[in-house]
C-alpha positions, 0 to 999 in steps of 0.5 A, a space after each residue: 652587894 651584887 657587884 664585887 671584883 669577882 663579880 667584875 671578873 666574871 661579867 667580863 669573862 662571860 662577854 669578852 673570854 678573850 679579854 681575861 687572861 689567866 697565867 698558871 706559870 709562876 710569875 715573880 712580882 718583882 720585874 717579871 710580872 710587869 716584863 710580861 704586861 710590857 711584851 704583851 702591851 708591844 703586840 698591843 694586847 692589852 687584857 685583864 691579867 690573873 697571875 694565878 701562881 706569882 712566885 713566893 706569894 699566897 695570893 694571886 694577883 690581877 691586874 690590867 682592870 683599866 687597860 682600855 675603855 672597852 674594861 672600863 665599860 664593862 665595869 660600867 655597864 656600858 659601851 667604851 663611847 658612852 664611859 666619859 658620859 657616864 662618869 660624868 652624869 655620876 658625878 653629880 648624883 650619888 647612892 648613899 651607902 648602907 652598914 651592915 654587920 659582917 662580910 668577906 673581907 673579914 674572913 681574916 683579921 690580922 691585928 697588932 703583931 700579925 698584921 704583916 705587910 709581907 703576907 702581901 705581894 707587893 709587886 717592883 715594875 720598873 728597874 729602878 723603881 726604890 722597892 715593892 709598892 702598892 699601886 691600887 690601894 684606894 685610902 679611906 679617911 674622914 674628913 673632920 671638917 665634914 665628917 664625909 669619908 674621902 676616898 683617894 688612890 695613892 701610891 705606897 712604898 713599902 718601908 717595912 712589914 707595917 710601914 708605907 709610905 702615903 704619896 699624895 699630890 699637895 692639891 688632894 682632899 687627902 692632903 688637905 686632910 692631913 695638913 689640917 690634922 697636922 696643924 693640930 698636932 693630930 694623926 689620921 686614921 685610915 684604910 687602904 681598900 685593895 681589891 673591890 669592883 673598877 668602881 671604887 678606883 674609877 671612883 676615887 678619880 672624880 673630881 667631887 668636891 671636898 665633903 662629897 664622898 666617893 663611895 656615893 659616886 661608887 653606889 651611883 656607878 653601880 645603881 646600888 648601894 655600897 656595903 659597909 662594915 666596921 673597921 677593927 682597929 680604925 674608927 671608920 666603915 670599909 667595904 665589906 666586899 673588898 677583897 683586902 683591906 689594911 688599916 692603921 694611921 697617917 702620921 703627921 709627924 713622920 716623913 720618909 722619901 719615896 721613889 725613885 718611881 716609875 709614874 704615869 709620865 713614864 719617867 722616874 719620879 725623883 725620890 720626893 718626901 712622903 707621909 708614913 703610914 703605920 699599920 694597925 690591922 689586915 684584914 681579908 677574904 679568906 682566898 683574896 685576891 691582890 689587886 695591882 696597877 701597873 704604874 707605868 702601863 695605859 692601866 695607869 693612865 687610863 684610870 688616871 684619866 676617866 675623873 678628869 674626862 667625866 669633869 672636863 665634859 661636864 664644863 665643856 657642855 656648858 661652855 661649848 655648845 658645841 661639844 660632841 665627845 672628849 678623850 685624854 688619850 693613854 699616848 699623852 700621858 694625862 696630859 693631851 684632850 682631843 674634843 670633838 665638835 660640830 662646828 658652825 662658825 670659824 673660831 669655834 675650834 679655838 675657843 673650844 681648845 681655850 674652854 679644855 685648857 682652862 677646864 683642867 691642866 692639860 698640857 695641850 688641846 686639840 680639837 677636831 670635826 665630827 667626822 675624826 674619831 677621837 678614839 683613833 690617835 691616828 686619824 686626829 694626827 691626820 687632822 693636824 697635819 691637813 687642816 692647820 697653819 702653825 701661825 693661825 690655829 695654835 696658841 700657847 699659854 705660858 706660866 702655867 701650873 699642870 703637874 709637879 713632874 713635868 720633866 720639862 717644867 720651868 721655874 717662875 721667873 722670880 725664882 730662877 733657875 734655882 726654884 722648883 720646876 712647876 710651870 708649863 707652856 701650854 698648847 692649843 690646836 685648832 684641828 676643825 676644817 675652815 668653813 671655806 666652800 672651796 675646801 676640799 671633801 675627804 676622798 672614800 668610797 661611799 660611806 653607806 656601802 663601806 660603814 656597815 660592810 659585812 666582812 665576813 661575807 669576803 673574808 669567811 
């Protein structure tokens, strides 16, 4: 196929030279490499990282895909406010994949004993992160009921050289998929892709139906169909493109802890129980290129974000007429939607924060006029603070389920404090100016003069 990471690389060095940046100094991946995303993400710098040399490995490393919507665009063939639309219009149609016969990513084949995790450069952000994980491997596994490959990201913590574990949220078609192989006493077999064009992860993010396959969405992304070829030990099809694929078996029988964590929260995830994945088979390019996320950067959470906002606008449209854009903003880890509308009757702005919250489980909505830009936290931020009344334009909703690792979660009320913490009071905001004729206009310059000002005419 045309489009491969390389490929994705190359577009964005090609358009945005400074948005691909290379680092030739040896790098560990052991705290250092996240040091340096972290210093740089201080100075709001936010570009696509190639650590050319990381010290002690054979692979270099690339990193930040999903730092910003304008990355995502270029993945996407399109402008950073044209991405939720597009997401969105992909999940409803798909291009079917085609099989071929061989690809890169069988320039290496490793199997049995040579298949060994420690050729690979599993990188330790946090400090207390419990060891070296794989944070960008997108998981193939074929559903039984449906015969549809699922595909999902999951994180993996390195146990030993053909060992991981397999962390899945309990609500995932993956899950699903291993509780109904474990009900009768079957493993599943599966591959972790790592490394392929923003595609596939953005891909993997969608809110599809079970049975549906997110590699059709991924052909649909990219107007063209995805390349696959078959595994070597697995019964299943890989993308022939990818840079590094890891095959072997979920074990259903199997569970080891995983964590402490730095997740997308950006806390530490307490240590939890997580299925074991066993290694069968690498295989590889023969100059592969390792592909990690960093799990506590806006790479995470802007990834994280893209299924649930492509969704999410789906809904709305339906449900609001009214609706103009969303966006899950990277400061409100996963949690936060602004939606933007026009509105034209008073109480519109509250049943569009009720139409969000019931759409996906944000923890808070807020919606705003078509004059907000709700790609600026600032200018929302101003929104709330003049043009609400606590009593008037908030509500909250409680007892409600958003994620398992909220920090601030509660336990049903039958439980006690004894039962888990999963429950979340949710809230929502009303940012849209009443329609009162005496409220007053915003003070500028004339936007005609100012919107379109040629700066360089001032400034040189």
């Amino acid at each position: 196929m045309t489009h491969d990471l390389r490929h994705f690389l190359w577009a964005l060095e090609s358009a945005h030279p400074a948005q691909l940046l290379r680092i030739t100094h040896p790098v560990s991946p052991q705290w250092e490499l996240s040091a340096v995303q972290k210093r740089l993400e201080s100075e709001g710098r936010l570009p696509v990282l190639l650590f050319e040399d990381p010290a002690g490995a054979r692979l270099p490393i690339v990193t930040n895909l999903f730092a910003s919507k304008l990355l995502v665009g270029v993945a996407l063939g399109t402008t950073p406010d044209r991405v939720v639309e597009r997401v969105a219009r992909c999940q409803r149609a798909g291009v079917a994949p085609r099989q071929v016969g061989t690809g890169p990513v069988k320039d290496v084949v490793a199997t049995g004993a040579s298949a060994d995790l420690d050729a690979l450069p599993l990188v330790t952000h946090c400090e207390k992160d419990a060891g070296p994980y794989l944070t960008s491997g997108v998981t193939l596994m074929r559903d039984p009921g449906t015969g549809a490959i699922n595909a999902g990201l999951y994180r993996n913590q390195y146990l030993s050289s053909t060992e991981l574990t397999m962390n899945m949220a309990p609500l995932c078609h993956g899950a699903q998929i291993a509780a109904d192989a474990e009900r009768v006493g079957a493993h599943v077999e599966a591959a972790i892709v790592i490394g392929h064009h923003p595609t596939l992860s953005i891909a993997s993010q969608l809110r599809l139906d079970r049975g549906q396959s997110e590699l059709e969405a991924m052909g649909a992304l990219l107007d063209e169909p995805v390349d696959l070829v078959r595994a070597e030990t697995v019964d299943l099809l890989v993308p022939a493109d990818a840079e590094i694929v890891i095959e072997g078996r979920l074990r259903t029988d199997r569970w080891e802890d995983d964590g402490p964590f730095g997740d997308y929260w950006l806390y530490y995830a307490p240590p939890k129980p997580a299925r074991v994945f066993e290694v069968t088979a690498i295989t590889r390019r023969a100059d592969a290129v390792f592909h990690d996320v960093y799990s506590v950067g806006p790479e995470h959470l802007v990834l994280f974000s893209l299924g649930m906002e492509g969704v999410v606008f789906d809904r709305l449209r339906s449900l609001v007429p009214e609706l103009r854009a969303i966006n899950v903003p990277v400061c409100g880890s996963g949690n936060l939607v602004y939606v933007q509308i026009e509105k034209t009757l008073d109480g519109q702005g509250i049943n569009a924060a009720l139409a969000a919250l019931g759409a996906y489980r944000f923890k808070c909505a807020i919606v705003v006029d078509e004059d907000i830009d709700i790609f600026d936290d600032r200018r929302v931020t101003w929104a709330v603070m003049t043009r609400t009344q606590a009593d008037r334009s908030c509500f909250t909703v409680p007892g409600s389920y958003v994620s398992r690792v909220d920090p601030t979660g509660y336990p049903p009320w039958q439980m006690g404090d004894a039962g888990p913490r999963l429950l979340t009071t949710r809230l929502g905001i009303d940012a849209t100016k009443p329609l009162d004729p005496g409220f007053p206009e915003v003070a500028e310059p004339p936007r005609g003069l100012w919107a379109d000002l040629d700066l360089g005419k001032y400034l040189g």
